[in-house]
N, C-alpha and C positions, 0 to 999 in steps of 0.2 A: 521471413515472416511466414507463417501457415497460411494454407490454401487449398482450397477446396473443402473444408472440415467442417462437421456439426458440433459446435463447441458450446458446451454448458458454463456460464461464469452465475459463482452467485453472488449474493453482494455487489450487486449488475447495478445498484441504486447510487451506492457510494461514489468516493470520489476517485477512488482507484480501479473500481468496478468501472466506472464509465468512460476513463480514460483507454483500461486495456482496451474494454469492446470497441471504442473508438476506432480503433486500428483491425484491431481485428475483422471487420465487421465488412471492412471494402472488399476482402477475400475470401470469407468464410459467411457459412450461415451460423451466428451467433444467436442465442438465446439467453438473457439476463432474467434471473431468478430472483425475484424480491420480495418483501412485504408489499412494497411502494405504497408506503403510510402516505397520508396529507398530510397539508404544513400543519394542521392542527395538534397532529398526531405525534410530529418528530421536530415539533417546536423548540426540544433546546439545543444549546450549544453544541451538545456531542454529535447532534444529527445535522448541524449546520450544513453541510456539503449533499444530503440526500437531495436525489433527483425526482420527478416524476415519470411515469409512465410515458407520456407524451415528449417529453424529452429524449428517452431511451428508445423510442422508436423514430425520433427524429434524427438520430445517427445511425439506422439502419440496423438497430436489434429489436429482435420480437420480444418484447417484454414479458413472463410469468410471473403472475401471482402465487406464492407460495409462501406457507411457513416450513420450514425444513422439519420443523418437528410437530408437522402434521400430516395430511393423506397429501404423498407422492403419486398416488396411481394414476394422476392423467398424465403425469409430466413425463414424455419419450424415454426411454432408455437407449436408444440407439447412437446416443453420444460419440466423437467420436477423441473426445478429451473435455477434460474436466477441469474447471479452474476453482478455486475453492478458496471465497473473500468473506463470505456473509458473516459476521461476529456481531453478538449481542452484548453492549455495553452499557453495567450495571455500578450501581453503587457499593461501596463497601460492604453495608451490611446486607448485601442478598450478592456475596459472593459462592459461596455455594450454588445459587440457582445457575449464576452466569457459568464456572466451571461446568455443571451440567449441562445445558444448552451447548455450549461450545463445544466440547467435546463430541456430546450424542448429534448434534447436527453434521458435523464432520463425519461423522460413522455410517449415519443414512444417507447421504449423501455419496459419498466413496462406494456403497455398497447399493444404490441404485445405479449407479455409473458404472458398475464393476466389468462391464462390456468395451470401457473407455482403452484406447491408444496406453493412455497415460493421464494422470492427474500431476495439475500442481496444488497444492495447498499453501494458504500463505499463514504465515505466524508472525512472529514480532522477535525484534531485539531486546524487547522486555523481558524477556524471559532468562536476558542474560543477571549473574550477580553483579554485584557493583564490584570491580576494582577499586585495587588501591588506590593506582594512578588514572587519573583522567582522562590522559592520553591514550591509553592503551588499545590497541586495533581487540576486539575480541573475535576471539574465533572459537567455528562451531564444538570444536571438545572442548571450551572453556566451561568453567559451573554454571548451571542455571540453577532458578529454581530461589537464591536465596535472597532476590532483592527485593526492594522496596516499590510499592505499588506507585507507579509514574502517579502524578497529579490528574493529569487531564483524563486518564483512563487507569482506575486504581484495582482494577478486577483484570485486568490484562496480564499481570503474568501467569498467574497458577491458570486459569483458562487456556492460555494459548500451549501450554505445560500439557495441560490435560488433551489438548487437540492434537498435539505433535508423537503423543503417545498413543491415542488411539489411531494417527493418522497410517502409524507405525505397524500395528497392529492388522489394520485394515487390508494395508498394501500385500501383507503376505496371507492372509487368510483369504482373500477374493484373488488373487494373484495378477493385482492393477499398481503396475508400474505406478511412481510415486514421487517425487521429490518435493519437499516441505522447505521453503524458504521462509526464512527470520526474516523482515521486512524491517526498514529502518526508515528516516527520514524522507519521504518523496517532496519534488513540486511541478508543480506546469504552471500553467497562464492561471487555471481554474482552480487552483486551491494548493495546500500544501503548507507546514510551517513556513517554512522561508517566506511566499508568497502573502498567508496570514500576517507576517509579523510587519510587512513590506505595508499594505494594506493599512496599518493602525501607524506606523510613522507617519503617511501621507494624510491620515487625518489626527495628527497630533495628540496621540494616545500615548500614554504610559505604561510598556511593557512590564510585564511581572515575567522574569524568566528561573527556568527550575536550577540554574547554574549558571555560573559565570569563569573561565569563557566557554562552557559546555561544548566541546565538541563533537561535529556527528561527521557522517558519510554521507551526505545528501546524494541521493539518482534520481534521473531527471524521467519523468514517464514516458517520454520516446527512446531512453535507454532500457526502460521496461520491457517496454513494447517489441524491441528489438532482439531483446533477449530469450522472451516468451521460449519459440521453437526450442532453442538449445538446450533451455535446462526440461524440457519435455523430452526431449531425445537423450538427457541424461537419468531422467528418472527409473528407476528399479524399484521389485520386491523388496527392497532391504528399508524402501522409505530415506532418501540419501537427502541430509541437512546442509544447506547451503545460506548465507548470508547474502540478502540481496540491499546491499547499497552500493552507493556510488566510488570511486576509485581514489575520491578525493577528500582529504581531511579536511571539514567548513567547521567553523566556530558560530556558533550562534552570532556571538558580539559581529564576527567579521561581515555576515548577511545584512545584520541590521544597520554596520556602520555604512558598509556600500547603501543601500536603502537610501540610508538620512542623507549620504552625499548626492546622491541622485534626486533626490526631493528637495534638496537644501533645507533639510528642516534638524532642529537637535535631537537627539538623541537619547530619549529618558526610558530609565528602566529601572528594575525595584529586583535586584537579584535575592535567588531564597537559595539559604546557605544549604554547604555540606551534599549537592545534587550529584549522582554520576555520571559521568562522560556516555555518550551514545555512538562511538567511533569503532568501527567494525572490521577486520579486516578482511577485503573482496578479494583475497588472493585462490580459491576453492570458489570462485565463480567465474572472476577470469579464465581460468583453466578449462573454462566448460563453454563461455560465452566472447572471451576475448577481451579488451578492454571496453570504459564507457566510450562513447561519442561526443558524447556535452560536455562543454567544458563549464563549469556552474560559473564562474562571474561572467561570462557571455551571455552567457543562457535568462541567468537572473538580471540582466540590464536589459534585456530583451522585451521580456517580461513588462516590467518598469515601464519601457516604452508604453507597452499596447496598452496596459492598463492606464498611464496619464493620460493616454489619446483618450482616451472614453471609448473607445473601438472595442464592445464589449462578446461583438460577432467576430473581430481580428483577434483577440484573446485566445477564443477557442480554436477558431484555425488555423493560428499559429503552431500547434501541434500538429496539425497534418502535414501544412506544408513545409517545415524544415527542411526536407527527406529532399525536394524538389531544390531547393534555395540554399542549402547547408550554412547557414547562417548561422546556428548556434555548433557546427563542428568544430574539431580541434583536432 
């Protein structure tokens, strides 16, 4: 884990955002970069996970206000790594604006940092095309670029397309080490598909899912976490692409069927045909970060637990403390 560093995350609001600085934040002086809208603000579903200000500094980061694609000039540059989360999520027809934003926010950003150790930037598995096969692990020279806009986030690929180009760009014109991770399926105690879908079984909801048995690579955010430094020590000018999921092929169906057996409740779902597989292959992360640590049906009954207890303060410290308890190792 890093230590002793001034570390820029943006997208400090999210739910990835707060999980990193989570950890980060016991050894470093962290800074999270936001909007940090009101609930009023970030009322729908796609903001469901945004945090507030008071939150983010209730784990030990200094919270900033910012629009990325507005005046940077009070915000430090003395950084001493850059983590790069913030992404603006738009609807279909103002994809061109999100492409924009996405992109240009990555670029002023990288280039206010340019003084930084190293950047990571995260991007998405979305950007991969659809295979044939469903199964198939995808990896980073496979095509992007020609699939179909996921459902929950339909501006997500050409965006993150547009970000991993310019992040590319960036990295060798300011001369700030780089590595740009696809980011795939995450969960913890506090959010995450798996955890979401865990969630609506226990209150006897009827999933709508984008495939059936749609497989991903779920990683767990204290494997994130953990990972952090390495693939920072692995980044370069060249902007080096790496796939950040987990080690282990999950199937949607197999998450929710554990779920429903742990709730004792049945099992309903409304699959929407013809979906791609989201299953990635971690072999060019391994290489750099070593294997996960979590073993996902551990981890996820874990979870289960704290969440029935109503322990909604053991929830979230359940991610600190594993590291202490190795309770979800393997």
């Amino acid at each position: 884990m890093l230590s002793g560093e001034k570390i820029i995350i943006t997208g400090a609001s999210g739910l990835v955002g707060m999980e990193l600085a989570r950890g980060l934040a016991q050894h470093n002086e962290v800074w999270g970069v936001s909007r940090y809208l009101d609930a009023a603000q970030r009322g729908d579903a796609i903001n469901a996970w945004a945090t507030g200000r008071a939150e983010v500094e209730a784990i030990g980061v200094r919270p900033f206000a910012a629009d990325l694609m507005g005046d940077l000039d009070s915000l430090p540059t003395d950084f001493t790594y850059l983590i790069h989360l913030a992404h603006t999520r738009l609807p279909p027809d103002r994809l061109q604006e999100a492409v924009r934003i996405n992109a240009l926010t990555g670029g002023r950003i990288m280039r206010h940092c340019a003084k930084a150790k190293a950047a990571l930037v995260v991007s998405s598995t979305a950007v991969y095309s659809p295979p044939a096969d469903v199964w198939t692990l995808l990896k980073e020279t496979d095509p992007i670029g020609g699939g179909g806009a996921p459902f929950h986030n339909p501006t997500s690929p050409a965006s993150k397309v547009s970000l991993e180009a310019v992040s590319q760009y960036c990295a060798a014109a300011f001369g700030l080490k780089t590595i740009v991770t696809r980011l795939g399926v995450l969960y913890a105690a506090s959010g995450g598909l798996p955890t979401r879908d865990m969630q609506r079984i226990v209150n006897g909801e009827t999933l709508t899912w984008y495939g059936d048995p749609y497989p991903h690579t779920p990683i767990h955010v204290d494997d994130m976490r953990d990972q952090i430094e390495a693939l920072m020590d692995a980044a370069s000018t060249e902007a080096n692409i790496v796939n950040w999921c987990g080690d282990e092929v999950v199937t949607q169906r197999a998450w929710c069927e554990q779920a429903a057996a742990l709730a004792g409740k049945p099992l309903t779902v409304r699959p929407m045909p013809d979906a791609p597989g989201n299953a990635c292959d971690p072999g060019r992360r391994k290489s750099i970060t070593g294997p996960c640590k979590t073993v996902f049906k551990t981890a996820f009954a874990e979870i289960f637990r704290a969440h029935q207890a109503g322990e909604a303060s053991a929830a979230r410290q359940l991610e600190i403390s594993r590291r202490s308890d190795g309770r979800f190792t393997g």
